[in-house]
Phi, psi and omega in degrees: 000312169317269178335272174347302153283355227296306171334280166321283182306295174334275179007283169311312177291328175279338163301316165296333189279308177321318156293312188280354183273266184005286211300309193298300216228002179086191200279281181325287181293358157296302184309262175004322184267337193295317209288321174279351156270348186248325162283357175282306166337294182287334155264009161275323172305310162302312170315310180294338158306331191077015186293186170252158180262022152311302156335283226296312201284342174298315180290287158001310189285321178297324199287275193294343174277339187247044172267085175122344143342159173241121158286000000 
């Protein structure tokens, strides 16, 4: 059954977890935690790379200079 659903199910949990954070601590500061787990994420994925952090920060930059561009 895992396998099969697996997609589905994550989904459902995350989705839940997302309503009680809402309801509980409100809209913003839900954004406000995502936004800082998903940049912890993202520089933790280099440390597991084994990158340098000179990358991360060129990439940060590259990141943040093209944020409204059209590609």
């Amino acid at each position: 059954m895992w396998k099969e659903y697996k997609g589905r199910i994550i989904g459902a949990i995350i989705g839940t977890v997302l309503a009680i954070s809402f309801l509980t601590i409100g809209f913003w500061k839900t954004i406000f935690l995502i936004t800082f787990a998903l940049i912890g994420l993202f520089i933790g994925s280099f440390f597991d790379n084994k990158e340098k952090i000179n990358d991360l920060i060129y990439r940060l930059k590259e990141i943040f200079t093209n944020i409204g561009r059209e590609r």
